[in-house]
Wavefront OBJ file of the C-alpha trace (Angstrom):
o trace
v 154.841 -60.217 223.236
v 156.287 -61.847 220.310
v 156.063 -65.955 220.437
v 157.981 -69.019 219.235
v 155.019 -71.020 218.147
v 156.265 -72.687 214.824
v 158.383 -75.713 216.952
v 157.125 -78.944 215.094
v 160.179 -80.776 217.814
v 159.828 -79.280 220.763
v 156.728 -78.169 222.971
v 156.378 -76.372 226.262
v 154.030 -79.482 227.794
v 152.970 -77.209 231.170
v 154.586 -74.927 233.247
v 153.429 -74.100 237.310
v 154.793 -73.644 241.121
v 157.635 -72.278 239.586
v 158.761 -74.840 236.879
v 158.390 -76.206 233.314
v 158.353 -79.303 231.228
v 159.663 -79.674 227.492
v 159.738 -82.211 225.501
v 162.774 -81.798 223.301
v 162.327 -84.028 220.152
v 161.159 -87.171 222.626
v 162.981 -86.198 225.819
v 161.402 -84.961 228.834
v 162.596 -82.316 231.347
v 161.381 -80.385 234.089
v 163.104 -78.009 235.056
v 162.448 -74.838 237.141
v 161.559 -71.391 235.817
v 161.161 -68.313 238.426
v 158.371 -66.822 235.972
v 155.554 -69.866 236.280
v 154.108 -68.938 239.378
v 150.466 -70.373 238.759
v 149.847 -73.635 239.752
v 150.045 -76.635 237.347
v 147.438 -76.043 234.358
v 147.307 -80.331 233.856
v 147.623 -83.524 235.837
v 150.757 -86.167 235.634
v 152.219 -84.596 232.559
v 155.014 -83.247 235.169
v 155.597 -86.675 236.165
v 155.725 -88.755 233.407
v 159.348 -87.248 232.831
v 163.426 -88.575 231.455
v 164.703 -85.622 234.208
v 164.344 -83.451 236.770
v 166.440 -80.555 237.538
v 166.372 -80.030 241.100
v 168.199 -76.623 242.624
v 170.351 -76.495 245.943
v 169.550 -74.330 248.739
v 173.429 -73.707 248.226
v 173.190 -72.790 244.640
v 173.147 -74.737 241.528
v 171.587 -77.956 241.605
v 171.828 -81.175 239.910
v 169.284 -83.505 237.316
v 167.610 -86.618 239.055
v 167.131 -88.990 235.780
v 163.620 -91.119 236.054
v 164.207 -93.010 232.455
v 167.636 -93.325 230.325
v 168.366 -91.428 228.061
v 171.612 -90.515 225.568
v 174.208 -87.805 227.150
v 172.935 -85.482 224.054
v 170.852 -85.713 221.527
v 169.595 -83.260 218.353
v 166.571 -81.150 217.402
v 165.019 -79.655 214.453
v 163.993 -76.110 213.762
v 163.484 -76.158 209.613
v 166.622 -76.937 208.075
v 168.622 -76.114 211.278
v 169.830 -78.530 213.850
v 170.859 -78.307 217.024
v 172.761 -80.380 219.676
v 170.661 -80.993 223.400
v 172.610 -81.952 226.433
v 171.540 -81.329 230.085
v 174.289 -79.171 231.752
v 175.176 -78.820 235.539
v 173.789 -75.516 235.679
v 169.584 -76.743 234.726
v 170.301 -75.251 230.537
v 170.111 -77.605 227.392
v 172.498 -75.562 225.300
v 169.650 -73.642 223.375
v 166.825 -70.966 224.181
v 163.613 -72.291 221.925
v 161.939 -68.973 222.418
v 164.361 -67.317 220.391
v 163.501 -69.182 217.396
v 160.943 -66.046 216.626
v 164.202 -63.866 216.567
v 165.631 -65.846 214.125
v 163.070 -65.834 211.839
v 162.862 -62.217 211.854
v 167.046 -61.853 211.488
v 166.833 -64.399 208.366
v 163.485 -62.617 206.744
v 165.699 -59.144 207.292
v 168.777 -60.371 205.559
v 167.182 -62.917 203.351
v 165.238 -59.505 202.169
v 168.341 -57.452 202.066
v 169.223 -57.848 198.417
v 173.054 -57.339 199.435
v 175.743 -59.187 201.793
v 175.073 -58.738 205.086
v 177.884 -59.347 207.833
v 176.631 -60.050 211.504
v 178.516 -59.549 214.343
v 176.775 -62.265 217.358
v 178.166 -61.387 221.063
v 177.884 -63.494 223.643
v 177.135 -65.653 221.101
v 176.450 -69.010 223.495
v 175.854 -72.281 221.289
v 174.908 -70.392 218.321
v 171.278 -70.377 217.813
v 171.290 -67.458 216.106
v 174.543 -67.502 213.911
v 173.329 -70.648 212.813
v 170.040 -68.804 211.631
v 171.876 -65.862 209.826
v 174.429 -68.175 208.217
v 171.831 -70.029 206.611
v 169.649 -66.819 205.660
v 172.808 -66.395 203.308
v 174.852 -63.990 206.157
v 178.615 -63.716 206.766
v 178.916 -64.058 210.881
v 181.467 -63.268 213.815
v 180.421 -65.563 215.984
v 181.912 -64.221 219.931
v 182.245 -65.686 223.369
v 184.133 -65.763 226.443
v 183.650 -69.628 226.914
v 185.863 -72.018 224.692
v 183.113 -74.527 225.866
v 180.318 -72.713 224.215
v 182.204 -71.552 221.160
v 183.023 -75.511 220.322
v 179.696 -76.102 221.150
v 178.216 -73.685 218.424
v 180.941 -75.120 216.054
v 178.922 -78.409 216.278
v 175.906 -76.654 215.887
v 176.928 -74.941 212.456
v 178.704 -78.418 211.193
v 175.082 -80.031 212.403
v 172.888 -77.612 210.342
v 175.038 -78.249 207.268
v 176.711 -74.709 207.684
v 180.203 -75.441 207.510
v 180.554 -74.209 203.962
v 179.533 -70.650 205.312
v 181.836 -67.839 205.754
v 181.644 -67.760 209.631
v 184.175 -66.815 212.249
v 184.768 -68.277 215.906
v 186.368 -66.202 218.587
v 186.799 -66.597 222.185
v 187.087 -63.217 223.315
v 185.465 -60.897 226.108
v 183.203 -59.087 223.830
v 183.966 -55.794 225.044
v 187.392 -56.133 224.155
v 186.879 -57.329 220.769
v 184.474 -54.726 219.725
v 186.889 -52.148 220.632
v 190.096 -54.025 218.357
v 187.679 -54.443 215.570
v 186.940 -50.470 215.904
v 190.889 -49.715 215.545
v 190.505 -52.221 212.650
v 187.745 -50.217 210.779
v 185.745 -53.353 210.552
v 181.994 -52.793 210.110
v 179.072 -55.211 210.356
v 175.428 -54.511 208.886
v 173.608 -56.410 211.966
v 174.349 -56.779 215.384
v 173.233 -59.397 218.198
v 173.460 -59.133 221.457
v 172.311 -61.541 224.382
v 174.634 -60.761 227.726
v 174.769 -62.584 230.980
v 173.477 -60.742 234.371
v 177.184 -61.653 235.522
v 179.943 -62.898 234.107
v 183.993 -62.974 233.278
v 185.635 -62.743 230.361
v 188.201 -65.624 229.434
v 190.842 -63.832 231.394
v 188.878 -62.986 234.301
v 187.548 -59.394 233.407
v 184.469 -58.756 234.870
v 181.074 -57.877 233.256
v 177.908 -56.635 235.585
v 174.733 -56.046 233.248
v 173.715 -52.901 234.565
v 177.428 -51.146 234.502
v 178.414 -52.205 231.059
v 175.776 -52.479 229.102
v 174.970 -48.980 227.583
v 179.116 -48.462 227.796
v 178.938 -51.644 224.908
v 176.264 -50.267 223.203
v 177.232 -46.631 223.007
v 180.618 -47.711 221.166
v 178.717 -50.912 218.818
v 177.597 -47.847 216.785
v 181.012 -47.653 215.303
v 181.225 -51.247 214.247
v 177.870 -50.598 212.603
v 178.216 -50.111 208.302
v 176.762 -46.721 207.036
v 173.791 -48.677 206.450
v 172.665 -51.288 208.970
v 170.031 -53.374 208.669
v 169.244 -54.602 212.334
v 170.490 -54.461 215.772
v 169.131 -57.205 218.414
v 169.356 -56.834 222.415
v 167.935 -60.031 224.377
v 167.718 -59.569 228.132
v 167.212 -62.481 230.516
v 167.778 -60.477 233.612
v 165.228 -60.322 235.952
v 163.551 -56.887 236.354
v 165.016 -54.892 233.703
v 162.578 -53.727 231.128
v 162.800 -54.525 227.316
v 161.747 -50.871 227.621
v 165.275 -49.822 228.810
v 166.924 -51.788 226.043
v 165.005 -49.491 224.062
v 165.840 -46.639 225.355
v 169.640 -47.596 224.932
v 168.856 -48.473 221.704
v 167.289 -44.996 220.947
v 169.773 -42.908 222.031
v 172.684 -44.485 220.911
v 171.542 -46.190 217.131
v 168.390 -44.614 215.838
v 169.867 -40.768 216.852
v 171.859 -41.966 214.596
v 170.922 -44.148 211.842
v 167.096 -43.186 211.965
v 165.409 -46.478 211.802
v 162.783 -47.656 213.823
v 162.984 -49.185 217.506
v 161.032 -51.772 219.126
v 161.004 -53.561 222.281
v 158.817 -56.278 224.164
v 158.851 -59.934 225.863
v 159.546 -63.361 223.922
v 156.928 -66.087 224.555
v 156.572 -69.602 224.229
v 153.035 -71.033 224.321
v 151.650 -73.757 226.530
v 150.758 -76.637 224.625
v 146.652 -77.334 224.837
v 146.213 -73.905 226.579
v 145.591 -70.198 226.522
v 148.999 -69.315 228.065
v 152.220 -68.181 227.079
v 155.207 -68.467 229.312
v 157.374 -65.020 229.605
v 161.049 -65.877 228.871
v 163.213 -62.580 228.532
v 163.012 -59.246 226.969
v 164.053 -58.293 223.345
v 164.244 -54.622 221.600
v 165.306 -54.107 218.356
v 165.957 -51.939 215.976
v 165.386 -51.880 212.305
v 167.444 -49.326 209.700
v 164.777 -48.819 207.304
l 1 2 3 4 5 6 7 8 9 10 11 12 13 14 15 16 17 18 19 20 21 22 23 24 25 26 27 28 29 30 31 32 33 34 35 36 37 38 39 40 41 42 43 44 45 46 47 48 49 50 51 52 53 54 55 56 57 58 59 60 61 62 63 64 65 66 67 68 69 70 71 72 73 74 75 76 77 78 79 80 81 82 83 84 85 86 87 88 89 90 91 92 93 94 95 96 97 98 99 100 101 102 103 104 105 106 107 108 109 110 111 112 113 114 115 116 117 118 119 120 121 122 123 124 125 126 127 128 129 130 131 132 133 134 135 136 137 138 139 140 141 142 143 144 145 146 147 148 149 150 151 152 153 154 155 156 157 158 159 160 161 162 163 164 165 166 167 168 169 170 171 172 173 174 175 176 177 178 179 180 181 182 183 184 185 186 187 188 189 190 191 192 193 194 195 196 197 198 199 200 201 202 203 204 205 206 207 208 209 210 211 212 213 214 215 216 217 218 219 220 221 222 223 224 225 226 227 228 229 230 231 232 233 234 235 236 237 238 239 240 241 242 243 244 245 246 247 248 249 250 251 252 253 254 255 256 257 258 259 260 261 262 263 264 265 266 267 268 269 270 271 272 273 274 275 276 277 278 279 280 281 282 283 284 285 286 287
């Protein structure tokens, strides 16, 4: 397991009976999360809180506020910044955990000694174009929500980005992969984080388990002659970083050569032994 432990602004508090709290640069939430199936580790922590996310029997589920607090707010991780706001649907707009990606994606490209141009699908608030813009990387920056894709525009404008050659498009990322293919356009890294579910901004369906090697399989010819990375995040319950491995494998290091490797993301506990699971990464390195 790889883990996000260098967070000076935000810190996994305790997690237990199947939910966590975060402070997020002076904001509390608790919020559930399937994977903390202990009991709690510490006493009152969960309910000295700003909100709690509470899920329907009927699906989705709403935030019960305990203290005020601003509709959104920022956070710190080194020189990037990142906009906070509680959504409808229990998320804050950014995954902390993947903050250990990102340092590996800017320590690859920062140690690149060339451009590097990174393609980021399903892209979400931009975490981790912000990262690779600011590691010195051109990025295409793709998502099927409009919502998300203005979202990560703040983010980039918030980390002092917006001088950076960086591209926004609100695509199904299937479907852009395959135009940039006709175009002969070629990227050195790839990222990758797809939904279980979803639709694409004109209602085309994508189902993890059906389209996911399909996307992978043709991402090899939007790859330069000489990649440097390929990232494949996985929240979906069940499937194994080690079959995002495998995909990776087949498909990239047949090949490129390279090296794969696969494994869970992490964030620690604060004041404990533990480390809360949160997804499934593989990568693979051209080296």
């Amino acid at each position: 397991m790889i883990v996000a432990d260098k967070w000076t602004e935000y810190k996994l508090l305790d997690a237990g009976e199947g939910e966590k709290v975060e402070n997020w640069n002076g904001i509390i939430l608790r919020r559930p999360d399937p994977q903390a199936i202990w009991p709690w580790t510490k006493k009152g922590i969960r309910n000295d809180i700003h909100a709690h996310y509470h899920r329907s029997k009927n699906g989705g589920g709403k935030w019960e506020y305990k203290k005020e607090i601003p509709p959104d707010w920022t956070i710190n991780y080194g020189n990037l910044t990142f906009n906070i706001e509680p959504t409808g649907f229990k998320h804050t707009g950014l995954f902390p955990e993947q903050a250990v990606n990102w340092d590996w994606m800017a320590e690859m490209i920062t140690g690149a000694g060339r451009p590097i141009s990174v393609l980021n699908l399903f892209a979400y608030t931009g975490g981790a174009t912000c990262a690779c813009l600011s590691a010195g990387a051109s990025v295409c920056h793709v998502d099927a929500s409009k919502g998300m894709v203005a979202w990560a525009k703040k983010n980039v404008v918030l980390s002092n980005l917006s001088d950076k050659p960086v591209r926004f498009i609100v695509d199904d990322c299937m479907k852009f992969v395959q135009r940039e293919i006709r175009r002969g356009r070629v990227y050195d890294g790839i990222i990758m984080d797809p939904p279980s579910y979803g639709r694409g901004p004109n209602g085309e369906l994508w189902k993890l388990e059906d389209e996911l090697f399909s996307l992978v399989s043709i991402l090899k010819d939007v790859l330069s002659r000489s990649p440097l990375f390929f990232l494949l995040n996985s929240y979906t319950t069940g499937f194994s970083s080690q079959v995002s491995a495998n995909m990776l494998e087949l498909v990239l290091r047949k090949k490129f050569g390279g090296n794969v490797s696969c494994g869970e993301v992490g964030l620690p506990i604060a004041d404990t032994s533990l480390i809360l699971p949160c997804g499934t990464y593989a990568r693979f390195e051209h080296v």
